[in-house]
N, C-alpha and C positions, 0 to 999 in steps of 0.2 A: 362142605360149608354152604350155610345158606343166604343168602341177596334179596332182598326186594328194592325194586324201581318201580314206579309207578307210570304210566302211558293213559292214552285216550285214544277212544273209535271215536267216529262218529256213526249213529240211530238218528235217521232222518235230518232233522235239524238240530239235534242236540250231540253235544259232548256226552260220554260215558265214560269216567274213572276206570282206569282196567288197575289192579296190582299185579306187577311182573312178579312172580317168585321165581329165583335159579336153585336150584339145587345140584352142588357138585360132590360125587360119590367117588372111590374106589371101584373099579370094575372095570368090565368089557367098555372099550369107549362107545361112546353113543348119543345123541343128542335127541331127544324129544321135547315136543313142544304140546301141552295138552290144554283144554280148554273152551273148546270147539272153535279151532281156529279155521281161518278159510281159504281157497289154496293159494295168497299171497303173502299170507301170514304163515302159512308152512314153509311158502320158498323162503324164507327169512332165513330160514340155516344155512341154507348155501351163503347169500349176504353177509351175516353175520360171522360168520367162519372167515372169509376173504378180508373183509374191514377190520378184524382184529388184528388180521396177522399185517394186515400192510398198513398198519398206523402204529409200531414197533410194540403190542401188546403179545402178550404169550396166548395163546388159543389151549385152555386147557384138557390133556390127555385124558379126560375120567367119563363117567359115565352120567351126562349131562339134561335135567329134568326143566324143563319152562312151565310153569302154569301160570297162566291167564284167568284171572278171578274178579267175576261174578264165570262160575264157569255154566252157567246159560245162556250167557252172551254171546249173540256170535260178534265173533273177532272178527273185521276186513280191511283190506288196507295195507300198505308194506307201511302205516306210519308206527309200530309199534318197533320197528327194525332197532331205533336207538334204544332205547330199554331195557332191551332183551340184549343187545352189546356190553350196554354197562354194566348191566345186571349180569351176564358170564363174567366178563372183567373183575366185578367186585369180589362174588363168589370164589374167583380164584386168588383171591387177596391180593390185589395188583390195585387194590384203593385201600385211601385207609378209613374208610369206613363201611360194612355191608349194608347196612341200611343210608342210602341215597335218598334224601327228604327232597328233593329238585323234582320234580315231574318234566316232562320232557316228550316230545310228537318226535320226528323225522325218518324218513327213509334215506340206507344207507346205499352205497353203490359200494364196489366190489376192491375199490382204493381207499374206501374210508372215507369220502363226502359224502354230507348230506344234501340230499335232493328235498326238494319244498314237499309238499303236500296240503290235498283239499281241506277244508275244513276248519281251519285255525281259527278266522272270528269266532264261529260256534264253541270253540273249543277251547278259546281263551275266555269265554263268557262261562260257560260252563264251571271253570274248571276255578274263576273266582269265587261262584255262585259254592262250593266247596271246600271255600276255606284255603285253597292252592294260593301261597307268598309267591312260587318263583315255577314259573317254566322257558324249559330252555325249547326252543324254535329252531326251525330251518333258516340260514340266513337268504335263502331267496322268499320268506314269507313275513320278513321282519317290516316291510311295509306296512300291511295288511294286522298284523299284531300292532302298529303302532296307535289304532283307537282307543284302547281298552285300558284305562287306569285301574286302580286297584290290586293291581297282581304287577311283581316284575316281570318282565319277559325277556328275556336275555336271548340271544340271535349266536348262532352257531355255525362254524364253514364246514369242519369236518370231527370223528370221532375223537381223535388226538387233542385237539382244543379240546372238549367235553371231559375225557379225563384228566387232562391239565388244570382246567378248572376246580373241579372234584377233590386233588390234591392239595389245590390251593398253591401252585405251581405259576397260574399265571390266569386271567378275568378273561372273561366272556363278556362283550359286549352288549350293553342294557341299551335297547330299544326306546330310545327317545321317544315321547309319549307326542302327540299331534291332535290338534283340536280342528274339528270338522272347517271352523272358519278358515284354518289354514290352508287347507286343499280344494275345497268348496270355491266355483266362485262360477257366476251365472255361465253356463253351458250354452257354445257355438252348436250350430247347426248348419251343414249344408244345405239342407231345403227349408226356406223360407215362403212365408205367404205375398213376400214383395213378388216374385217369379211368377207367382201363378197370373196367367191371362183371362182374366173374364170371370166366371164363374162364381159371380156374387152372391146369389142364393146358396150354393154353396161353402162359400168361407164363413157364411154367418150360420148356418148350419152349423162347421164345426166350433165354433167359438160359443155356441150354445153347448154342444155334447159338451166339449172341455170342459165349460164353466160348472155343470151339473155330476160331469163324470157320466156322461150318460152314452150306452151303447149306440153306434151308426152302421149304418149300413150306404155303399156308394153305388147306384145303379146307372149303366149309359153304354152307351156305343166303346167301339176298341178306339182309343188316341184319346179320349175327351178328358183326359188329366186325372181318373179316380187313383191310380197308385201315387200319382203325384201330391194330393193332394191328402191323400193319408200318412204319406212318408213327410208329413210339413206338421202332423199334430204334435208330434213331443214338443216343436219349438215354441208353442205357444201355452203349456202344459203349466202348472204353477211350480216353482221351483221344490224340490223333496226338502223335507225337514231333517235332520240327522237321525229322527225314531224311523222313519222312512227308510235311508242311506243304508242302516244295519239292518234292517229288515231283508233289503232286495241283496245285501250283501253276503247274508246268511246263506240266504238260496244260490246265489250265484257262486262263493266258494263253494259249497259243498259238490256244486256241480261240478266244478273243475273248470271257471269263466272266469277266473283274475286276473290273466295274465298280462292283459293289455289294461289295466286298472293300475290306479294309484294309493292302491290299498283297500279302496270304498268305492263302492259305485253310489255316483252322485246324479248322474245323468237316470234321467228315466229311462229303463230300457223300453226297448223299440222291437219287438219280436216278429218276425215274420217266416214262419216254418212253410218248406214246399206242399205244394199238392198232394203230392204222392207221400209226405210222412203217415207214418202208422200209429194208430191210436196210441198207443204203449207211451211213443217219442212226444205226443202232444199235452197226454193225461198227465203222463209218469209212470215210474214200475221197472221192469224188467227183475233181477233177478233177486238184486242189493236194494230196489224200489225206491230209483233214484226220482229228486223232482222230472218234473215237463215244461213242455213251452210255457204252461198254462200258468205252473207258475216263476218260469223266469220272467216272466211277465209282469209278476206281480206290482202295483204302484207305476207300471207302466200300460203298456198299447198292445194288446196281441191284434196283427194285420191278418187277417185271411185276404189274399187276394186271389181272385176267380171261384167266390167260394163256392159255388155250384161243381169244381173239379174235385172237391175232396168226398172220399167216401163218403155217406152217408152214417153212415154209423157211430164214424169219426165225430160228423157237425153233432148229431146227438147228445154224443158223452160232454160236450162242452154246457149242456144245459144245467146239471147238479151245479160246477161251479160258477157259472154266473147267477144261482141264486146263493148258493153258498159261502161265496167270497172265500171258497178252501177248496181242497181236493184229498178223497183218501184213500191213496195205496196200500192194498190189501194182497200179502202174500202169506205162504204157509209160516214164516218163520214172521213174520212181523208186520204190524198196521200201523202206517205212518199216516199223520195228517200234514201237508203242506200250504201255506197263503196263496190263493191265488183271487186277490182283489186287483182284476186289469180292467182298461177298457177294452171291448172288443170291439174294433174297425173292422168292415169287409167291404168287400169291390164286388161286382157281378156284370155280367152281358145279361141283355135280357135273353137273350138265347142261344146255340152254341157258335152263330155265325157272328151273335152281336148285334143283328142292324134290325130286331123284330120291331115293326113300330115308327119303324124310323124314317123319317118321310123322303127319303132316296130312295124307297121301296130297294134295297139291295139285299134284302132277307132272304135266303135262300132254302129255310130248316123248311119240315115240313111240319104240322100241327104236333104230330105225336112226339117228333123232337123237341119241341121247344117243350111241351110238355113233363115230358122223361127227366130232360134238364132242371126245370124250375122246381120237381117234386124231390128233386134232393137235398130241397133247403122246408125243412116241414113247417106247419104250422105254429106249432109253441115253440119251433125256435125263431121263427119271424117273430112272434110275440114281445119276445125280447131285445130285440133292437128296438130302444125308444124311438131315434129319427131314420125315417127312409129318405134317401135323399137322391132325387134321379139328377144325374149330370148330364146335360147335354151337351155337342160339339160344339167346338169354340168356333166361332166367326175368323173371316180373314183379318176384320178391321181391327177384331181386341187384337189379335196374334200382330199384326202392326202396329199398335198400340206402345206409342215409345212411353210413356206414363207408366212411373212404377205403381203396384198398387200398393195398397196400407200393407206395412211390414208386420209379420210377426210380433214383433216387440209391441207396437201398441195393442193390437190384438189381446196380448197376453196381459195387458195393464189392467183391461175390463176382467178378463178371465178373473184376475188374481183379487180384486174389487168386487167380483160374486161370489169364489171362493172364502171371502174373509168375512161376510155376509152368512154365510152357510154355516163357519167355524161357529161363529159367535153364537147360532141356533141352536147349534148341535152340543155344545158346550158341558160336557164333564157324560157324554153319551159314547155308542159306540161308533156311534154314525157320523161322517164326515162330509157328506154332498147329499144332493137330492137325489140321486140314484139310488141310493141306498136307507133311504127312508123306512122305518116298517111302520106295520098299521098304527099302530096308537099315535106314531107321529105324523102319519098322513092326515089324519081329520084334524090335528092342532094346525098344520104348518098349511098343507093346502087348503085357504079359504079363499073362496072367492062370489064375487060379488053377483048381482039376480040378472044381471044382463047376460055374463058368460055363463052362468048357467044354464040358462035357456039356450044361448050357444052349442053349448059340451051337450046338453039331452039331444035337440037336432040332428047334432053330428055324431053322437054313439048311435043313433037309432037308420041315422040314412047307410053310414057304413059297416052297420053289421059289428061292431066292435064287441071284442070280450071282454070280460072284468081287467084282464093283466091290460089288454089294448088302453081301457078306459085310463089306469091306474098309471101308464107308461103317458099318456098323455097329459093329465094333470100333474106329470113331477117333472115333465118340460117346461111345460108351464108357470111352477113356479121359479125355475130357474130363468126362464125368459123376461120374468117380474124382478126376478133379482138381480139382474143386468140394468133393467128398469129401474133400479131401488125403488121397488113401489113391495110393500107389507099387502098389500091384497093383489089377486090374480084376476084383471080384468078381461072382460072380452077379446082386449087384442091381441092378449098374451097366448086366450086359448085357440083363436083364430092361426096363429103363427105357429101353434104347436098339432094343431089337426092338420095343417097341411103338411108335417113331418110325418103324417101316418097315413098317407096316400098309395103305398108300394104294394101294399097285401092286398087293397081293394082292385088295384089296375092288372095285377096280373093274378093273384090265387085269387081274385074273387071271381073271378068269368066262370 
């Protein structure tokens, strides 16, 4: 007899429609699974066999065929486990009916529960985008299913409810539907900018990067606050929109990062991978050419802290996507493109003791070390950190300083006041902040007036500046005007923005 169920993989960021076909014959008993599945998708028999017989189903004695159709797709994933259950179950007329119109994801375990699985937003989006009325879910992913109108999605504990359901025997549970404002609501932060002691120059450094979206870099001694001080930007970040929300959520289910979520990740992620990660984990790739840091990152912060410790090769591969605003993993069987629009923060010593420079004379490197060190952050990727920002050590008197400073929240009041300044610029384009401006909107948007001009010539010509240097510093610039609400970019705007590109001249320039 023949069955078909219907199931989803997920290909990168997208659902993929698989048809379960069973076919059950007379014969030698035997189970095969064909289609090019892959080997979690193979161990499904053993699963599959266990969960029928222990959710009171009959496991039939015949000679038992699975095909998995588009069969150039590869299969991965134990979430096709349900499927391919009910689809033996119907096959063996133990439903009453072989064709099952329900589409349906979960992995099964070996008593007949379903265990969640990655990928459900993608795959409840998907699987509307084709016409799919009803899928049935894991009930630990019924959360996370509850954004998505258009489609039922019905929530399931184990095989037994599924074919009870099926029969018409008894209801499966329909996933109340949830509007962003219900869950959504402005995000606490442990690190705030009220904590921070002293380091004026740089809190308004970041509150420019933020307001522009614009890449920074933190340079100073060891204790002088740079990871503190990067670990304070999401709180000041503008709040994510719901196209947003599903965007970093998409990424973030497929990774296998919901667990501690409320269905949606609201909050901006805050990514901060070790030193010692390897390209693969930062880019993305390995086998299945799963996302990377770079883009769980995405609409959030990727931290490099000590970035002078990560390979060299590493900092490199990060240059495609920060012009790119994407990343694309490329293996034999498949080329994914992933979002990865972050801001990128990094921290540094000026050299590997920390103290080069620094007027305690406590610097210990000798020239070719501090050298060695600082050549593993290269030229064109300095290019790209629009502000350089050196921190110096705090004073005893700020660190005694009972006076909180401006919190976060006002901070973020201006942020969200140049952000809406930008929106409005940017308006039915694809560009959303001055970061990301490309050419034809650079000469509209960046005008500015004969006195900073003659400023910005001065100052490209004294510090040796490249075209990215020059271009990185006129779209601070106008983000600096747009805190200002002023429509042209004056002198002091460009004045304020040349002293953010100090860092390449003090130490790669020697």
């Amino acid at each position: 007899m023949l069955a078909k169920t219907r199931g989803f993989v997920i290909t990168g960021l997208d659902g993929r429609e698989v048809d379960v076909e069973v076919d059950t014959n007379l014969g030698l008993p035997g189970f095969e699974i064909v289609g090019l599945p892959d080997a979690a998708v193979k161990e499904s028999k053993e699963r599959v066999r266990s969960a029928i017989k222990n959710s009171g189903r009959k496991f039939p004695i015949h000679k038992i065929t699975v095909n998995l159709a588009p069969a150039e797709l590869k299969k991965e994933g134990a979430g096709l486990d349900l499927p391919i259950a009910v689809g033996i179950i119907a096959a063996n007329g133990q439903l009453a009916s072989a064709d099952v119109k329900a589409a349906m994801i979960g992995e099964l375990s070996l008593d007949g529960k379903i265990r969640g699985v990655n990928g459900i937003l993608p795959i409840l989006i998907s699987a509307r985008e084709k016409g799919v009325r009803e899928m049935i879910i894991p009930e630990e992913n019924s959360e996370e299913g509850s954004f998505i109108d258009g489609i039922i999605v019905r929530a399931a504990e184990d095989l037994k409810s599924v074919c009870d359901y099926l029969e018409g025997k008894s209801d499966l549970k329909i996933v109340e539907k949830k509007e962003y404002a219900q869950v959504y609501r402005t995000a606490e932060y442990d690190n705030d900018l009220k904590y921070v002691k002293g380091q004026f120059f740089a809190r308004r450094a970041l509150e420019v990067a933020v307001s522009g979206n614009h890449n920074i870099i933190l340079e100073g001694p060891p204790g002088a606050g740079k990871t503190m001080l990067a670990k304070c930007i999401p709180s000041i970040m503008p709040d994510m929109s719901f196209r947003e929300a599903l965007e970093t959520t998409k990424i973030h289910s497929v990774a296998g990062k919901m667990k501690d979520t409320e269905g949606i990740v609201y909050r901006r992620p805050f990514m901060s991978p070790h030193h010692t990660a390897s390209r693969v984990s930062i880019i993305g790739g390995g086998q299945s050419a799963k996302p990377g840091v770079v883009s769980l990152a995405h609409n959030g912060v990727l931290f490099l802290d000590e970035m002078p410790e990560y390979q060299r090769h590493t900092l490199e591969s990060l240059r495609q996507p920060l012009e790119d605003k994407k990343v694309t993993v490329s293996r034999v069987q498949r080329t994914v493109d992933y979002p990865a629009n972050f801001m990128l923060v990094a921290s540094m010593n000026p050299c590997p003791c920390g103290y080069f420079n620094d007027p305690s004379g406590k610097c210990t490197c000798t020239p070719q070390k501090i050298h060695n060190y600082l050549n593993k952050i290269s030229g064109p990727l300095l290019d790209r950190f629009d502000i350089h920002i050196e921190v110096s050590a705090v004073k005893f008197d700020e660190l005694r300083d009972k006076e909180q400073t401006e919190p976060s929240a006002e901070i973020k009041k201006r942020v969200d006041k140049a952000r809406k300044i930008q929106s409005e610029r940017y308006k039915g384009t694809s560009t959303s902040c001055n970061a990301n401006i490309n050419a034809e909107q650079f000469e509209k948007v960046c005008i500015i007036d004969d006195e900073a001009e003659q400023m910005l010539k001065s100052a490209f010509e004294s510090m040796g500046m490249t075209a990215r240097a020059y271009d990185r510093v006129l779209k601070v610039a106008r983000t600096i005007a747009d805190l200002d609400n002023s429509e042209i970019i004056k002198s002091d705007h460009i004045l304020e923005a040349v002293q953010y590109r100090s860092l390449d001249r003090k130490y790669w320039g020697k």
